[in-house]
Phi, psi and omega in degrees: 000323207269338178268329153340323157282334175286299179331148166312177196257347148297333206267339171281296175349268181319325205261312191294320199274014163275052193354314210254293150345297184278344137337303213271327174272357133328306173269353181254330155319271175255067166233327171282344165271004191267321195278328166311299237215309162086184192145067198334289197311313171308322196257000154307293211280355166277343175276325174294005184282290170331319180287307188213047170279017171290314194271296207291314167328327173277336207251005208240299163327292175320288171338281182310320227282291189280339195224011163042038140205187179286153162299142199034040167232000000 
């Protein structure tokens, strides 16, 4: 999370907006913040990731786009 964060706010664009990509910083994201930080929610939503992290990834975008963080994070 925390070097995800460090990046410029182009170089998250690009990494969210790459599918495949963005699975994999998705799941890595928030599973180090779920272990990190502990949580019902985080680990709900670390598990829809795992699952269906295409939507929350497309839904990730948006976000940062307006509020330059992750969505529930």
């Amino acid at each position: 999370m925390t070097w995800f964060n460090k990046q410029s706010r182009l170089v998250q664009i690009i990494l969210l907006l790459i599918p495949v990509v963005n699975w994999v910083v998705e799941i890595i994201v928030r599973w180090s913040t779920y272990f990190k930080k502990g949580g019902v929610v985080r680990l709900v939503i670390s598990i829809v990731v795992l699952f269906g992290g295409l939507f929350v990834g497309w839904l990730d975008v948006i976000w940062t786009l307006l509020f330059k963080k992750l969505f529930l994070q």
